[in-house]
N, C-alpha and C positions, 0 to 999 in steps of 0.2 A: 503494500500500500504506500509508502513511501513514494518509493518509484511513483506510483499512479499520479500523488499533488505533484511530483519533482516536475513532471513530464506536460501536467496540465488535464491531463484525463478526468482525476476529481479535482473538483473544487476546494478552494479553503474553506469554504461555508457544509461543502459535504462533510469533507474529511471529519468535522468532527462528531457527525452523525456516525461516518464508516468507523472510528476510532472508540465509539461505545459500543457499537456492535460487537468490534471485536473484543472486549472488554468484559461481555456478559459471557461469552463464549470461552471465553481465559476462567472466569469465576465459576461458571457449570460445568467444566473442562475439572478443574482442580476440584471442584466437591465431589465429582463424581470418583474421580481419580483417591481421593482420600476417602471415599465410601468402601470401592472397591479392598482399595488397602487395607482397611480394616477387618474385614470380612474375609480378603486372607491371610492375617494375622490371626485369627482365630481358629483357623482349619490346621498351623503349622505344630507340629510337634517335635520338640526337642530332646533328641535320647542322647545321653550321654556326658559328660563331665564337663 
C-alpha cells in the first residue's frame, strides 16, 4: 500500500481509510492467532525432566 499513495493510485484522503482497514485485519489476525495458540497450548504434553 505504500507503493499504491507513492505512485498516486490511492489517494491521501483514501489511504487512511485503506490504513484502518488494514489495521482491523492486523487486530482479528492477532486475536485469532492468540486464540489458536492457546488452544494448542492446552492439547501439548510434556514428558520428561
Amino acid at each position: 500500500m505504500p507503493l499504491s499513495i507513492y505512485v498516486g493510485r490511492i489517494g491521501v484522503g483514501d489511504a487512511f481509510g485503506q490504513m484502518a482497514i488494514q489495521g482491523v485485519w492486523i487486530v482479528l489476525l492477532a486475536l485469532l492467532t492468540r486464540r489458536l495458540w492457546d488452544m494448542a497450548g492446552r492439547r501439548v504434553v510434556a514428558q520428561g525432566g
